[in-house]
Every structure is written in C-alpha cells, then in structure tokens.
N, C-alpha and C positions, 0 to 999 in steps of 0.2 A: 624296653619300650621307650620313643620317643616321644616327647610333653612338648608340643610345639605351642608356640608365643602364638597371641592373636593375630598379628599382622603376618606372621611366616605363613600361619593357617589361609590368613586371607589372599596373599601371593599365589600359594600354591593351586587354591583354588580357582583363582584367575588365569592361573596357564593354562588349566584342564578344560577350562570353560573354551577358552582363547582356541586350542587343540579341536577340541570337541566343535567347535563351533566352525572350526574349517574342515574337517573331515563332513561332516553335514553337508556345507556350503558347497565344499569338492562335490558331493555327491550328486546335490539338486542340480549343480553342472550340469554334472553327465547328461545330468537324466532329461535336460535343457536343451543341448547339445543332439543328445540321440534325438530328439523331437527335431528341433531344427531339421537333420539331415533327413527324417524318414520324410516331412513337409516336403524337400524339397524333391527327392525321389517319387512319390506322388505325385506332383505338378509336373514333372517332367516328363514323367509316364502319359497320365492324360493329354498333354499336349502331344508329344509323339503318336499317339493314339488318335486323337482328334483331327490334329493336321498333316502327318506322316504315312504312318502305316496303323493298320489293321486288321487283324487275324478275324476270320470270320464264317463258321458253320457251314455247310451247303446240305442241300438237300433235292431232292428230286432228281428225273433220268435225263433231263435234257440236254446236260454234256457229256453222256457218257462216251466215249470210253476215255476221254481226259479226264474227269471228273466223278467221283465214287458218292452214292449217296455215304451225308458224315466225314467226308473229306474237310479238313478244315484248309482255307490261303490265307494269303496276307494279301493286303489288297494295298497298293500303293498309290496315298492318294496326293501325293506333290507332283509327279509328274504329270499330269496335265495341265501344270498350272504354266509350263512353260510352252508344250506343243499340244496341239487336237491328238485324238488317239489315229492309229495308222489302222491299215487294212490287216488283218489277218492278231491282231491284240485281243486277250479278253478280257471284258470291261466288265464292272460290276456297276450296277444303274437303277434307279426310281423306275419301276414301269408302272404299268397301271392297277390303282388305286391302293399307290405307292406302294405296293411288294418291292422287296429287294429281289433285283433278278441275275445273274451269272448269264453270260452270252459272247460268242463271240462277234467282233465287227467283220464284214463281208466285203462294205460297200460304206464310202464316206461321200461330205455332200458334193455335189458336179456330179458322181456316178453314174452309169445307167448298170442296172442292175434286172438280170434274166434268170429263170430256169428252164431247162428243157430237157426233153432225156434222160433226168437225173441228174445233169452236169448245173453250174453256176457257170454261168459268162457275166463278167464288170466290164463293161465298156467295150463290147463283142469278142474280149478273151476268156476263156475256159480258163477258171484259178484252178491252180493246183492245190488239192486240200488235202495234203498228207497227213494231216493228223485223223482225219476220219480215218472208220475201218470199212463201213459201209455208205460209199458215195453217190446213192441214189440221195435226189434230191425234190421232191413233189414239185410240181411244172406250174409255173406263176407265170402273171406276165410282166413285158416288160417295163420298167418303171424308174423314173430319174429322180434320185435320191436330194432334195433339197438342201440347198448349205446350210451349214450349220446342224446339219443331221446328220445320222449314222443308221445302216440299216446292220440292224444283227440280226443273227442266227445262233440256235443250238449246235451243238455238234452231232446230240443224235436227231437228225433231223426229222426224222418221221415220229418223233414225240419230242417235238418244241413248241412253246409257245413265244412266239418274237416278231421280228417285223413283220412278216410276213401275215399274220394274227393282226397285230395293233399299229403297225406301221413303222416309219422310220422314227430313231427317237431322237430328243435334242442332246447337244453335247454336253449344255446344264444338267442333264437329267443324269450325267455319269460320276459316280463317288469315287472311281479310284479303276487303276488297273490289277488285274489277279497276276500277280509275281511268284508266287512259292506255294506250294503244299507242302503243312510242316504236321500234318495230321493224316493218317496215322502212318508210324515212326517208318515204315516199311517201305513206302508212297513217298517219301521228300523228295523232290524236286524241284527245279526250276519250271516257268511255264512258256513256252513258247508263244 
C-alpha cells in the first residue's frame, strides 16, 4: 500500500478535479450545443411554415373528384408574392366570416365570366375543364369580374359554395396556392 505525502495527495486530487471538471464542462457542451441546433431547427420550421409552405386538412365535397374529404396539400404561399394567381390554379383563401376555403380560380379581374348549358364561357370562350368529371355547370349570368378579383369555383359544382354564392373574391383574401397532396400516402400528387 502506498502512504502518499500531503502535497502528492493534494496534486493528485487536483488533476481529478481538473479531469472531472472537464468531462462535466464537455458535457453541459453538448447539451448546450444540442439546444442551440434543435432552436434553430424550430425557427426555421416555423418560418418555412409561416411564409413558405404549408400542409393543411381539407374537408368537405366541394372539390371532389381532385379533392378527398381528409386529403391533406401543401399550400404554397410565396408564389404569389411575385404574380396574381392565373386561371385554372387552386388557391386556398379567407372567404366569408373568415372560413378557410379550397377552390379553384375560373375567371381573374377584366374577365367576363358566364354559364349556360352547363358549359363556363371567360370572355365568350367555353374553358376546357378536364379535371371535372361531371361538367354540368348551374346557369348564372353573365358578369365582369373586377381587378383585382378572382372569381372561383368548386370542382364539384353542384355542391360549391364560391363566387358564384358570395361573389368574386380579392386577391388579398388568397394565403397560398394548393401544390401537392401528400396525405394520404396512396393520393400524392402533384396538383394541376
């Protein structure tokens, strides 16, 4: 057994401390570190989220047969910030007494915008609406969509509620365009 001298003792005991006192210090690193990154991971999400994209529920039959009640999109909300949305896009948008609503655009503002027969005429042409599967269309009349408006539609059109209900809407009133269904896993797609 070894009889170690006061001061050996005290040495010795200082390196341990010294040791021990960095393996700690390492440690609270880490644990420093990992906070750091998971902050900034956070923040970066909700800003992507905020002013990018975002993934978002749906419900109801009003765009069927694009649209599944429970289908989740992602709604892509930077590109508007460079163009107006185009005809035939579907926008997601504040309607009235602020519901969030899903719809497609038909008719943007200068339009003149009809139905008759079942058919849609913009500006006395019949649009081609191939993504319906039934293209009767209830007979409105006809009506010149104000700038800075957008008039939308459902796609199942004999259970929409849309402009044709509350009117044209503003292009303020639009949060993003619908880009992807990424719910559920069988349905992903692209959206035209």
């Amino acid at each position: 057994m070894r009889i170690w001298e006061r001061s050996q003792l005290t040495a010795f005991m200082n390196q341990t401390a010294v040791k021990n006192s960095k393996v700690v210090l390492h440690g609270f690193l880490d644990y420093l570190e990992w906070i750091w990154y998971t902050g900034i991971a956070i923040i970066l999400a909700l800003l992507v989220r905020t002013f990018l994209f975002q993934p978002v529920p749906l419900s109801g039959p009003s765009m069927l047969p694009t649209f599944h009640q429970g289908d989740w999109v992602v709604i892509n909300k930077w590109v508007y910030t460079f163009r107006p949305p185009k005809r035939g896009e579907v926008v997601i948008f504040y309607g009235p007494n602020q519901r969030i609503y899903i719809k497609r655009v038909v008719a943007v503002g200068g339009d003149t915008i009809e139905a008759d027969q079942g058919n849609v005429y913009v500006n006395r042409h019949r649009i081609n609406e191939s993504y319906l599967t039934s293209t009767y269309t209830s007979y409105f009349f006809k009506r010149k969509v104000p700038w800075g408006k957008l008039f939308v539609m459902g796609d199942n059109r004999l259970n929409s509620m849309d402009s044709r209900d509350f009117g044209p809407i503003s292009v303020n009133q639009v949060i993003g365009r619908a880009d992807l269904v990424i719910w559920p896993v069988r349905d992903i797609k692209w959206i035209n």
